[in-house]
C-alpha positions in Angstrom: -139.0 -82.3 192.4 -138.5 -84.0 189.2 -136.4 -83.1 186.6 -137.5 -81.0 182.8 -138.6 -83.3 180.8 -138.5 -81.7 176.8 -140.5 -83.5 174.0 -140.4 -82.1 170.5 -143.3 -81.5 167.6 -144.4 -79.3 165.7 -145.0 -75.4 166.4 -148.5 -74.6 164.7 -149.4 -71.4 167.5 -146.5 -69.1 168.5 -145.8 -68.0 171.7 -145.7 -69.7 174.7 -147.9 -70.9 178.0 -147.4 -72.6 181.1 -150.0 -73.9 183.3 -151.3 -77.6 185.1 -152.2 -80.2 182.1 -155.5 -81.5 181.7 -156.8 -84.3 179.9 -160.0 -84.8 177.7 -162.5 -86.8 179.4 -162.8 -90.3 178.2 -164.1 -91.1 174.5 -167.6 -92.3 174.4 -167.2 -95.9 174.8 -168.0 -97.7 171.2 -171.4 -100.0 171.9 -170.6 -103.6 171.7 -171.1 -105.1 168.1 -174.5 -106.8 167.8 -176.1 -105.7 170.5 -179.6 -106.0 169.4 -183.2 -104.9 170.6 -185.2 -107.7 172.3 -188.7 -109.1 170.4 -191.6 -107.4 170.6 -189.6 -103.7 170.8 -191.2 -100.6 169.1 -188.6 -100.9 166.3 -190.2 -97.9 164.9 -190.1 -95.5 167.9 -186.3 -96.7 168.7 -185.5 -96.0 164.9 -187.1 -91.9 165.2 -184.7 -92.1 168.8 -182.1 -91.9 165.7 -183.5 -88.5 164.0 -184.2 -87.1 167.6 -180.9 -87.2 169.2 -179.6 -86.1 165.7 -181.6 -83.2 165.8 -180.6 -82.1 169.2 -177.1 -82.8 168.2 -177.5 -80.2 165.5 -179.3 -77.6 167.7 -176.0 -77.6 170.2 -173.7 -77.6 167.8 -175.9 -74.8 166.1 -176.0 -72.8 169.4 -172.2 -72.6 169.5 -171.6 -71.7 166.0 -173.7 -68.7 167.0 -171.4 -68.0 169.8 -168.0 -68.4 168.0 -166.7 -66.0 165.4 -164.8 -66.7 162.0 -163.3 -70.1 161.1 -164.5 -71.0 164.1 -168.2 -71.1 163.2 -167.8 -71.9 159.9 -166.4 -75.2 161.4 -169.6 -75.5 163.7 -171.9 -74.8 160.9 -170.2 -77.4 159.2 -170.1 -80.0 162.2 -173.6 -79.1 162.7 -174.7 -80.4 159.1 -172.9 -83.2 159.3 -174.7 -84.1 162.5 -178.2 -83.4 160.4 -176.8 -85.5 157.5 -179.9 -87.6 156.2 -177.8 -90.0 154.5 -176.4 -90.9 158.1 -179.7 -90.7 159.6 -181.6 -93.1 157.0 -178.7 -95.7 157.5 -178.6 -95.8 161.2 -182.6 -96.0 161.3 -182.9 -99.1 158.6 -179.8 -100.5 160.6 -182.5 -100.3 163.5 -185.1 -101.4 161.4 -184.1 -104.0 159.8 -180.7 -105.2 161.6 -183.0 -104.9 165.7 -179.5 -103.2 166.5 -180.2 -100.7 169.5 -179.7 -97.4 168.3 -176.4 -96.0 169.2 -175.1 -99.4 167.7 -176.7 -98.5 164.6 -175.5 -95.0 164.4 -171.5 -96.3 165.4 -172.1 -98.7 162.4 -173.5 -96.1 160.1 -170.9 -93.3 161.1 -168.0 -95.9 160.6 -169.3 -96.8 157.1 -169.5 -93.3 156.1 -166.0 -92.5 157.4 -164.7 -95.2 155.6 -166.1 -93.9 152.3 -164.7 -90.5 153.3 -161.2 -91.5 154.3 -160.7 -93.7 150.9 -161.5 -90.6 149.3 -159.0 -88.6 150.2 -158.6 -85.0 150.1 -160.6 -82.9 152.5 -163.0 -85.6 152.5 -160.4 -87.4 154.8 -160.0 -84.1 156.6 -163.4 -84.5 157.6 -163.2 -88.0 159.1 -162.6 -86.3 162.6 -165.5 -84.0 162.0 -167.6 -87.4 161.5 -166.6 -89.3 164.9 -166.8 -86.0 167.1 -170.8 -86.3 165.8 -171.4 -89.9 165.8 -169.4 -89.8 169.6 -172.1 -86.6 170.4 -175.1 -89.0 168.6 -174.4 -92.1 170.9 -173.8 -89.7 173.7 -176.8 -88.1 173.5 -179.1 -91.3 172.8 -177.0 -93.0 176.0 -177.8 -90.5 178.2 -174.4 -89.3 178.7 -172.6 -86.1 178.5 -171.6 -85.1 175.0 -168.0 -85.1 174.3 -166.6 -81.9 176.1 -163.7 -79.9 177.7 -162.0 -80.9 181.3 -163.9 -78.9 183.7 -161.6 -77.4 185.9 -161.6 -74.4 188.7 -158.2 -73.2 187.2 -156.6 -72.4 183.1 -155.1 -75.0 182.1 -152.9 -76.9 179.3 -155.2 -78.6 176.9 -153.1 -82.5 176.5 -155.0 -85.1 173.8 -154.0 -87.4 171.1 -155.5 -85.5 168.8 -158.8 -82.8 169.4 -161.9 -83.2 167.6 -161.9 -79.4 165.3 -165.7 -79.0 166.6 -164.1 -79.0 170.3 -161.4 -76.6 169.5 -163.6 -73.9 167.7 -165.0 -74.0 170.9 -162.3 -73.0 173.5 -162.1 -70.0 175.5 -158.5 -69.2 175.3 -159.0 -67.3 178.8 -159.5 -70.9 180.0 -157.3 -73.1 177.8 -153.9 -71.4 178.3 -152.1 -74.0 175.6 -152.5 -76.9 173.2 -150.3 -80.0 173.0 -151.5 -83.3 170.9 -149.9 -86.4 169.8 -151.2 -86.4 166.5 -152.0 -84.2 163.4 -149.9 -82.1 161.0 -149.3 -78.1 160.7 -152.3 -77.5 158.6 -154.9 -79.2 160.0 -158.4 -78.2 161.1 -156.8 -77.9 164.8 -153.8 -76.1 164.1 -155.7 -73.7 161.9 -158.4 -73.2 164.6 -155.9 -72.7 167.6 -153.9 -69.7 165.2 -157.4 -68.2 164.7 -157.8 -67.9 168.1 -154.7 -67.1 169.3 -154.3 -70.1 171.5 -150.1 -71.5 171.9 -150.4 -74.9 170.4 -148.1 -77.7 169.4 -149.2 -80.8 167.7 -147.0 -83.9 166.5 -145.3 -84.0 170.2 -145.4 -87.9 170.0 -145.4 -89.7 173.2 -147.1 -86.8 174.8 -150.1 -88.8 176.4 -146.9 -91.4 178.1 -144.7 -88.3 179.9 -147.2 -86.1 180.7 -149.8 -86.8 183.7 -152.9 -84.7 185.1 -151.8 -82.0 186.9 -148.4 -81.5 186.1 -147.1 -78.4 185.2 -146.4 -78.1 181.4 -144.8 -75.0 179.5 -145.9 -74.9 175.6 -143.3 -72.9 173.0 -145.6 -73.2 170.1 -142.6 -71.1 168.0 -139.8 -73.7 168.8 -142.3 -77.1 168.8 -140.6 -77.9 172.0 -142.9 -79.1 175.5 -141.2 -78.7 178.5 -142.7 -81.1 181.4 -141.6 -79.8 184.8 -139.7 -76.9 183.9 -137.7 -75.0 186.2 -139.1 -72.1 188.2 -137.6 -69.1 186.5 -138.7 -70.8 183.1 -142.0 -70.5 184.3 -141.7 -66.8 185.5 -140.2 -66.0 182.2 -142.8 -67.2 180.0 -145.6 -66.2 182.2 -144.2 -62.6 181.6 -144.1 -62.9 177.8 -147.9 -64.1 177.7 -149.1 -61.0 179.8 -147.4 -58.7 177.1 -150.0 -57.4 174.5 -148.8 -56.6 170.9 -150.8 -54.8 168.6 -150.0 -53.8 164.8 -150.0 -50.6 163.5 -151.2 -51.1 159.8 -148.0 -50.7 158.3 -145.9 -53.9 157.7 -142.2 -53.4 157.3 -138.8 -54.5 158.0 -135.8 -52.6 160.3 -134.7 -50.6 158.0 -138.4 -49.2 155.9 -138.5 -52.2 153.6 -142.2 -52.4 153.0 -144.2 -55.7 153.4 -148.3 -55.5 152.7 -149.7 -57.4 156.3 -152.8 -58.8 155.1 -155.7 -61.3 156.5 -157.3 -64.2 154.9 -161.1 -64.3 155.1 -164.0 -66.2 154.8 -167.0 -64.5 155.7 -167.9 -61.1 156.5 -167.4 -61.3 160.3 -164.0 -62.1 159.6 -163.4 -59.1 157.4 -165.2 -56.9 160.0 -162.4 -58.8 162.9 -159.3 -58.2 160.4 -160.2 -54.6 159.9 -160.4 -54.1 163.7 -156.8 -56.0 163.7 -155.9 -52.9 161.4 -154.9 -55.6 158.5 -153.9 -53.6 155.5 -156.1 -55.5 153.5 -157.2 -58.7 152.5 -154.9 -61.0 150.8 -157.2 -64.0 150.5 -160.5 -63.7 150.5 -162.5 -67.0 150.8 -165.7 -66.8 148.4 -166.9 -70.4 149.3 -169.1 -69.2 151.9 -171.7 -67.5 149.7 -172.0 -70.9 147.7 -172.7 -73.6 150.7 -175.7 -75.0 151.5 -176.9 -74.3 147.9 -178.0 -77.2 146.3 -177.6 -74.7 143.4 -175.5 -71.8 142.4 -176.4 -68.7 143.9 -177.4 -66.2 141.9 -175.7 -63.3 141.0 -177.2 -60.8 143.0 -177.0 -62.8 146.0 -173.3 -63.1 145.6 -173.0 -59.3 144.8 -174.5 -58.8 148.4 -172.3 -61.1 149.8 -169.0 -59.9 148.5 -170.1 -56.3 149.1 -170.1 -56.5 152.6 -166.3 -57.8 153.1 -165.4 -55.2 150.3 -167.4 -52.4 152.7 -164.8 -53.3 155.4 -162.1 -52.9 153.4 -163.2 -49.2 152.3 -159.8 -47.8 149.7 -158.1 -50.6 150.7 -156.8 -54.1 148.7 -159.1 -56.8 148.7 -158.0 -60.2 146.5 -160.5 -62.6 145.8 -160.2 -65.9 145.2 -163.0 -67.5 142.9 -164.8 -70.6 144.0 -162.3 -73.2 145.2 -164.6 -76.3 145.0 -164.4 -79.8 143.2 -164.4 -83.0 143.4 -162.6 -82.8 146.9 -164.7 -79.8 148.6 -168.2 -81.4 146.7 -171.2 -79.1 146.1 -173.9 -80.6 144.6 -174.1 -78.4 141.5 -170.4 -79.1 140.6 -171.0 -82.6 141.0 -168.9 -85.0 138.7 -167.8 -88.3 138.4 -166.3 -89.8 141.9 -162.3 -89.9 141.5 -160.3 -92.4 143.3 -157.9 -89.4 144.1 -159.6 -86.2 144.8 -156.5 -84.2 145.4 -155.3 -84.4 142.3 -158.8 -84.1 140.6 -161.2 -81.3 139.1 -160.8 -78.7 141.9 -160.2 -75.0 141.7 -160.2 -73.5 138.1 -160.7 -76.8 136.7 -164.2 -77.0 137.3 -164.8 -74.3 135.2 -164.1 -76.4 132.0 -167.1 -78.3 133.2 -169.0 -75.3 134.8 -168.5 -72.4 132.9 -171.3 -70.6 134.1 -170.7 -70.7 137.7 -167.2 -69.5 136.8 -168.5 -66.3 134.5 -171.4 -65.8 137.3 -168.9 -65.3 140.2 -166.6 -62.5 138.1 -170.2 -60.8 136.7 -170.7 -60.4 141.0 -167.4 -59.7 141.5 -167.3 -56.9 139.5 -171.0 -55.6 139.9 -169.4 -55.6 144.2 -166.4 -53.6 143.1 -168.3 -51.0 141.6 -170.6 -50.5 144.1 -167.8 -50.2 146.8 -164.4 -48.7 147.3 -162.0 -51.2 147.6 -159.3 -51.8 145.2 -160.3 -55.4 143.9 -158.0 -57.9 142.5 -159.5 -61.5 141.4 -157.2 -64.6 141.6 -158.1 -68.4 140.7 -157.1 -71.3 142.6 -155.0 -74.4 141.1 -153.4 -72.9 137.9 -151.0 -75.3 137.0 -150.1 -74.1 133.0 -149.9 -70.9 130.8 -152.9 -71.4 129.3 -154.6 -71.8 132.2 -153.4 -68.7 133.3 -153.9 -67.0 130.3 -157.6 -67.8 130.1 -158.6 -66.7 133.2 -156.8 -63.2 132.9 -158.9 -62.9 129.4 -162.3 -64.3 131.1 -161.4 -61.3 134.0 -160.8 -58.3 131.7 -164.0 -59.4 129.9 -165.8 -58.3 133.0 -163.4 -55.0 133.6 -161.8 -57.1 136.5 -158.1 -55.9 135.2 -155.9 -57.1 138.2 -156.1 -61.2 137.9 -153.8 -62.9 139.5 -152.8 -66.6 140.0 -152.3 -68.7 143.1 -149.4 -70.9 142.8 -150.3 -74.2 144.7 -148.8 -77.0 142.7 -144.6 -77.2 141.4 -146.0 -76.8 137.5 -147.1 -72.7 138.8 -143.9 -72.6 141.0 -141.3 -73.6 138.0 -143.6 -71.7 135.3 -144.0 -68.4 137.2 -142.4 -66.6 134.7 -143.8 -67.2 131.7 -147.6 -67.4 133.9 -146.9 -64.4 135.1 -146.1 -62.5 131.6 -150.1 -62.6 131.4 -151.3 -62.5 135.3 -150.7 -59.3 137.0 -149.5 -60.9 140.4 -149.2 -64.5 142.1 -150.4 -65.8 145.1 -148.3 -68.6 146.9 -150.8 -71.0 148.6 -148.3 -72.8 150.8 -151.0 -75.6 152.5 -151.3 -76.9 149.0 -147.8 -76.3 148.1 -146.6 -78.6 150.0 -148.8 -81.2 149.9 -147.9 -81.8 146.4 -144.2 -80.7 146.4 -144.2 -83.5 149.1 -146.2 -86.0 148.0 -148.0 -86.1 151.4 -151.6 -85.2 152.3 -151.8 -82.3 154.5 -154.4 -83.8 156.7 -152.6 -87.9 157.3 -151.0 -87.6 160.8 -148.4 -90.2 159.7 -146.8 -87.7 157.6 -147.1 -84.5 159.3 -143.2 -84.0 159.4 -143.5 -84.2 155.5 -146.3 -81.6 155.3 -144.5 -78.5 156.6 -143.8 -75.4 154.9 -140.2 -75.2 156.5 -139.3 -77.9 153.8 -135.9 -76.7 151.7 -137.9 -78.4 148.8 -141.2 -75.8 149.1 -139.1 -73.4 149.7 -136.9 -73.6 146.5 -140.3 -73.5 145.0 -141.7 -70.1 146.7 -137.9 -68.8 146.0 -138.1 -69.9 141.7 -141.7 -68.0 142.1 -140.3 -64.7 143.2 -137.8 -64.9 140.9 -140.9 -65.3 138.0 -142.5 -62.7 139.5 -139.3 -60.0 139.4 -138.6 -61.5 135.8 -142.1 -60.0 135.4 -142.0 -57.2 137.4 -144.7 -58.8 139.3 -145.6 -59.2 143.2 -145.8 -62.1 144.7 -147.4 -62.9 148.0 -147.9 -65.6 150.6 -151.8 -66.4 151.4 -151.0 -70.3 152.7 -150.5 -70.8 157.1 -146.6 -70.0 156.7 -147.2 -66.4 156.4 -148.3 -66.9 160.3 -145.2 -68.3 161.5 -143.5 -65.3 162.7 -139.5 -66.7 162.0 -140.6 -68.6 158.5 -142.3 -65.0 157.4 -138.7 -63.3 157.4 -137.2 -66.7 155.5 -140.5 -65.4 152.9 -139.6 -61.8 152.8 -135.8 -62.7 152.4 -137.0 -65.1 149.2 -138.9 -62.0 147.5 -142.3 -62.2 148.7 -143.9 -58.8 148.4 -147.0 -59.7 150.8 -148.2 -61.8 153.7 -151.5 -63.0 154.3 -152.4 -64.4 157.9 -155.4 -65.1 160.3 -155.7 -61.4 161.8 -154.3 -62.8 165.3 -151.0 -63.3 163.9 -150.4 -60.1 162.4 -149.1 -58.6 165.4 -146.0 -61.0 165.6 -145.1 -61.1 162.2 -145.1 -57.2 162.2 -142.9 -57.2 165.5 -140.1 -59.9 164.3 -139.9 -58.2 161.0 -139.6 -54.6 162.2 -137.2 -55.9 164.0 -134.9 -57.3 161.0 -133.6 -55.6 157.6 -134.0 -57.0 154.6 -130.3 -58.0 154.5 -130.6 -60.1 157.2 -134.0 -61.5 155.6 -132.2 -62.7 153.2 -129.4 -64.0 154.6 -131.5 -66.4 156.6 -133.4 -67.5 153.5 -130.4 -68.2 151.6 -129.3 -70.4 155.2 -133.0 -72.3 155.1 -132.7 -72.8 151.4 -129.1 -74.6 152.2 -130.6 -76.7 154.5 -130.8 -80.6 154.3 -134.0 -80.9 156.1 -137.2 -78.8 157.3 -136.2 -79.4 160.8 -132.6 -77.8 160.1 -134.0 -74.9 157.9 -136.3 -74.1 161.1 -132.9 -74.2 163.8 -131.2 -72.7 161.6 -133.1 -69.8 161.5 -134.9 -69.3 164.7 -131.0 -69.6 166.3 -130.1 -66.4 164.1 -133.4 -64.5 165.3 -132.8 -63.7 169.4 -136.0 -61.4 168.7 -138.1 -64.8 169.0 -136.7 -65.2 172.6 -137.2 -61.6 173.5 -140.4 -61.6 172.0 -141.8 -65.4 173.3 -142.3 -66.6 169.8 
């Protein structure tokens, strides 16, 4: 038998699995450059081929957003238009037309140029360069007749192992059937990490060398809490974490520590099917919710009333309950046509967030009139914050525009250092702050939450972010203000107490996760909270902070986290 074999990466999906790996079947095969159609072709009827298998392409994609829930669809929908993307389309057709390149040539050509364009951008425009193969891999699949790209089929669950996992493909898996996740590639808050919290699958990404070690068929145990991969492990390994996956954990509704300290449990959400799935998770209340999706696939704002319908239906599931809302968090890096501006060589650090309402005040005064008209007509207690404050002013405007509208509780989200090191005075006019940790470290670190290459940069366990959540807390008690966590870190079960031992008030998660972070704190006073923030603050590195910690927590262990 051989020996345990132990690569390490980067825990994105607590908890742990064990089962036989299983490998995605191989890529579609890229059509050799300049293969062309012969004289006297029907270049016509080969160029429609294009918008056909583009069309069907959509429709399957279409059909599994329908059949997924949350973040999940969302991330279909959005596949699903790219796949329908006439700008694609057109190009691969006149590549057709006018190039006599055989179809799936002309559509690997066209997809290539557009991710290209996309990666240089930056951003979540890069973030979407994944999105933009998995469709142009399902296009020349389709128009080869070929299976589209698509899960190991296999008679037993087994351990998902890639170099990386197309977002499309994992907003599709049936955790009953994919036991774990383990990739080569990506960072803690990308598409796939996000996707596998949502759906409650163990996942670790970053293990690097994965793909070499592991072969089909061997047995592979996942600790998505410690980042660690276990190949062969030893039998009573196995037993052990077999027994902490059949254990069920539920949460209550009331969030506190050991000893009654309390700490609001809340879910993020995008859409009113999640608001309806984090109610049934008995969430306390919503801690970010996601207005975007009542402003995509407009080619103009919506109007008022249309949003006031939206909104009111995640407010109805929140009946006497908090609900914070973010206002549109769109720009130059998440485009929508009526925000359009000019293109910026660095998106990231462009007109995102508030900052489009200096350009766009109407959309901006449109959303609170909604926001307001929803919160009267239902019963939750509504509070209105606005994405990428990064001065006084800034803050101070947007608390003015609010109480204009009778939306009293305005709030900031702190997502850049300025917020962070001016909490204090930004919160002398906002009523609470909102850390956005995703963000947070993207910029404390200078590294884009979506590049591979620097995933080890882009976690929140960095002593740098978290010197930054800790000078916010210490804003927000200056102010007598709250402060809460609405970014992926509040998920992490051991980095939540690190959170609640820096001063955060609140915690904000995808509804799966709720049940850990309730169980790890309710098992640890606040003392001890903040002893083991004070330890991750001391720390040299975000790879010590995490030890450090997780060593001083045996509750993970008991608990399989």
């Amino acid at each position: 038998m051989s020996p345990p074999v132990v690569l390490r990466g980067l825990g994105v999906s607590p908890g742990r699995a064990v089962g036989p790996a299983a490998f995605l079947p191989e890529p579609v095969a890229e059509p050799p450059a300049g293969r062309r159609l012969p004289p006297g072709t029907d270049y016509a009827a080969q160029a429609s081929r294009v918008g056909a298998a583009s069309g069907r392409v959509q429709a399957a994609l279409e059909a599994a957003a329908q059949r997924a829930e949350g973040e999940s669809a969302d991330l279909l929908h959005a596949t699903a238009a790219i796949a329908a993307d006439p700008t694609l389309v057109a190009d691969a057709e006149q590549r057709v037309l006018t190039d006599r390149l055989v179809p799936e040539r002309a559509v690997w050509e066209a997809a290539e140029a557009v991710a290209e364009q996309f990666a240089a951008l930056g951003g979540l425009f890069a973030e979407r360069v994944r999105d933009i193969e998995d469709v142009r891999d399902r296009l020349v699949a389709d128009l080869t007749d070929r299976p589209a790209p698509g899960l190991p089929d296999r008679d037993a669950p087994y351990v998902l192992v890639a170099t990386d996992i197309a977002p499309a493909l994992v907003a599709t898996l049936d955790p009953a059937h994919v036991l774990g996740i383990v990739t080569g590639a990506g960072g803690p808050t990308s598409h796939t990490a996000i996707l596998a919290r949502a759906r409650g699958i163990t996942a670790v990404v970053a293990a690097r060398g994965v793909e070499d070690v592991v072969a089909e068929g061997d047995v592979v145990l996942v600790d998505g809490g410690a980042g660690a991969v276990t190949v062969h492990p030893a039998a009573q390994d196995v037993a052990a974490a077999r027994a902490l996956a059949s254990q069920v954990r539920t949460f209550d509704g009331v969030g506190r520590t050991a000893d009654g300290h309390r700490v609001e449990l809340l879910a993020n959400v995008g859409s009113p099917r999640d608001a309806a799935d984090a109610a049934a998770q008995h969430a306390e209340g919503v801690g970010l919710f996601r207005t975007e999706f009542a402003f995509l696939d407009h080619d103009e704002a919506p109007g008022i009333d249309e949003q006031v319908a939206a909104y009111r239906q995640v407010l109805a599931a929140f009946a006497g309950r908090k609900v914070v809302v973010r206002t549109l968090d769109a720009g130059a890096d998440k485009p929508l046509p009526f925000l359009a501006g000019e293109p910026e060589a660095n998106p990231a650090l462009g007109v995102r967030g508030l900052r489009t309402a200096q350009a766009h005040p109407k959309v901006l005064d449109d959303q609170l009139v909604a926001i307001a008209r929803a919160a009267a007509a239902e019963s939750a207690t509504v509070w209105v914050m606005a994405p990428m404050v990064a001065t006084v002013d800034e803050a101070q405007e947007f608390v003015a525009a609010c109480a204009r509208h009778g939306l009293d509780t305005a709030g900031v989200m702190v997502e850049v250092p300025s917020a962070a090191l001016l909490a204090g005075p930004i919160l002398a006019h906002a009523a609470f702050a909102s850390i956005g940790t995703n963000d947070l470290t993207q910029y404390t670190m200078a590294a884009d939450r979506v590049l591979g290459s620097v995933a080890h940069l882009s976690y929140a366990w960095q002593p740098a972010v978290l010197h930054l959540v800790a000078a916010t807390c210490r804003g927000g008690a200056q102010q007598g203000r709250p402060v809460g966590v609405c970014g992926e870190a509040a998920a992490v079960p051991a980095l939540a107490v690190v959170l609640v031992g820096l001063g955060v008030t609140s915690l904000s998660m995808t509804p799966r996760a709720l049940p850990d972070v309730a169980a790890v704190l309710a098992a640890t006073t606040l003392d001890e909270c903040r002893r083991l923030a004070q330890l991750a603050l001391a720390a040299s590195s975000a790879a010590d902070a995490e030890a450090v910690v997780r060593a001083a927590l045996p509750v993970l262990t008991t608990l399989g986290l």
